[in-house]
N, C-alpha and C positions, 0 to 999 in steps of 0.2 A: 826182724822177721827172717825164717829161713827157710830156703825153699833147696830143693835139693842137695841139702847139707851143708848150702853158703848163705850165710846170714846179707840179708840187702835191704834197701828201704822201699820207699814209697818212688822214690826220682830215681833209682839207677836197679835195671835188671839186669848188666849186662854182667855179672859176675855170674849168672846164671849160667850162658854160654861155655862156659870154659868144665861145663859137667858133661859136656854133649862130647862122642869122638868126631875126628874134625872128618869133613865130608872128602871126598875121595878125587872129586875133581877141583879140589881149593889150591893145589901143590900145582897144578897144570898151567904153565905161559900160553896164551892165546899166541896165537900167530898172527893174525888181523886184528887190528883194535875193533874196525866195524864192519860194517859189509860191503861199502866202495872197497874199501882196502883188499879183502879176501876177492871183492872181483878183477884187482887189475893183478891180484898176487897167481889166479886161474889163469889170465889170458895170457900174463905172461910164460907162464908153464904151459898153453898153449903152443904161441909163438917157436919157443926154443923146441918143443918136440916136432913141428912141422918143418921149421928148417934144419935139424938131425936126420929126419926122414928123408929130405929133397939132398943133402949133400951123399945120404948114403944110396939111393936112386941114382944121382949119377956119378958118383964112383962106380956102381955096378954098371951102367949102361956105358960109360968108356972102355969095359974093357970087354962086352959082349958087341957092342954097335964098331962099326968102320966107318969113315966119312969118306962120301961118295962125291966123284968129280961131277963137276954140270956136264952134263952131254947133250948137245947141239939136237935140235928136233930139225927131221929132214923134211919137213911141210914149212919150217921157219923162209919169211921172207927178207930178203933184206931192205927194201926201201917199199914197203907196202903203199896202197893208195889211199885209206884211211887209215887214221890211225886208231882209229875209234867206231863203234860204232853210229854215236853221236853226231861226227862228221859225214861221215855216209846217208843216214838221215836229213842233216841239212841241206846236203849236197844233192837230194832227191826232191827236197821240198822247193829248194828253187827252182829246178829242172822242172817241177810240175808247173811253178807260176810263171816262167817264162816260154811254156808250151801254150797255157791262156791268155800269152798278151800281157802278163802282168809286169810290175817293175817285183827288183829278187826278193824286196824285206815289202814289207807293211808298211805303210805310210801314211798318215796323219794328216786329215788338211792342214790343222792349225801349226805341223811341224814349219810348213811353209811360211805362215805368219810368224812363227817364233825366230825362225831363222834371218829372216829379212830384217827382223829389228836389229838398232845399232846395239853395240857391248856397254854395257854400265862400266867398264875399267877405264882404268884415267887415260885419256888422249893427251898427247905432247904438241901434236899441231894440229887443232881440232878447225873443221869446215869455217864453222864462224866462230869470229873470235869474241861476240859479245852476248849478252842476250837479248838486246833491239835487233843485230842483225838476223840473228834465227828466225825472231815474230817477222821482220819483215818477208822474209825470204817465205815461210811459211803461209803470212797473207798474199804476196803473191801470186803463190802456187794456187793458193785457194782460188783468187781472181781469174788465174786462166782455168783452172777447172772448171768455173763459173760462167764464164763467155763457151765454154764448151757445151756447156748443158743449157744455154738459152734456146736453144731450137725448142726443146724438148717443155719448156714454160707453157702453162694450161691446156696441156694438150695430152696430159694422163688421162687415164679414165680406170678409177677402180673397178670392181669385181659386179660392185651394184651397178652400176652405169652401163657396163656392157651386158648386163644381162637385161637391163629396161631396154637399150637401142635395138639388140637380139628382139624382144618382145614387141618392142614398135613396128619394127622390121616384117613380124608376122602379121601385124594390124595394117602397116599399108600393103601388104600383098593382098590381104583380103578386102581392101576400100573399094568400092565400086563409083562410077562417075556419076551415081546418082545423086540428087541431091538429100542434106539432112533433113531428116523428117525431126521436131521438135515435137512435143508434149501436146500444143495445142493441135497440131496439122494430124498428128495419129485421132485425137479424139475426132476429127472433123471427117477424118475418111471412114471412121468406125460410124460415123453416124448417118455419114453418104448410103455406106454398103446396108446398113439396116433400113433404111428406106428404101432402096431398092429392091431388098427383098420382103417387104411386107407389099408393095404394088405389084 
């Protein structure tokens, strides 16, 4: 079979090609195989035009600029009182809390508790040397804390209790020395006073 004046078969056309002029950009090398490549090939062409630009920036700025001495400001203190403003602040806030009475920082009841406990680090010659003597010494302590507060055995009285005695308190102010009248004695004078006045 012939197509374009080269004879080919059925399995190969590719003798065909070679009738065609060859295309214009087939002779052309890429310069990046893909397109990562073409973009580190940009930023690097980038990179070098910005620092060409900054070293010719200041080549011109060295020879138009002069460097200027420090000169001393005449408001300058030498050993100021704060040094910050920070410190002047602080320095007002406690001034304010020991104008109220206060102590200078904030204080925490429980900093009190924390501080009063002993150190969890290793003691070398510690109080007691065993640990029966600690319980002892700790039941002890308990024991006189205990003789301490016997006075004070059944002789609490919670919140209910003092407001029942308070409340009793207003019922014997108002007891009169008369005597109780019971259920039966009320019916008996009610039926006095109704006879009395029907005669």
């Amino acid at each position: 079979m012939q197509k374009r004046g080269v004879f080919v078969d059925a399995e190969d056309f590719l003798p065909v090609t070679s009738t065609y002029p060859a295309h214009p950009l087939s002779a052309v090398t890429p310069h990046a195989v893909n397109v990562a490549e073409m973009k580190d090939q940009r930023r690097g062409v980038y990179k070098e035009d910005v620092h060409n630009k900054s070293l010719k920036h200041e080549a011109h700025n060295l020879k138009v600029g002069k460097k200027q001495h420090y000169v001393r400001s005449e408001f300058l203190v030498e050993k100021p009182l704060h040094n910050s403003i920070n410190e002047r602040v602080a320095e007002n806030r406690v001034a304010a809390r020991q104008k109220a009475g206060l102590t200078n920082v904030i204080q925490d009841p429980k900093d009190e508790i924390v501080e009063s406990r002993e150190p969890l680090e290793h003691i070398t010659a510690p109080k007691f040397g065993t640990k029966v003597g600690l319980a002892e010494h700790r039941r002890m302590a308990m024991l006189e804390e205990l003789k301490k507060n016997e006075a004070n055995f059944e002789t609490h009285k919670d919140a209910q209790t003092r407001i029942e005695n308070r409340e009793m308190c207003h019922l014997r102010a108002q007891h009169k020395d008369a005597p109780t009248l019971t259920k039966p004695a009320i019916n008996q004078r009610r039926k006095e006073e109704m006879i009395v006045d029907m005669t």
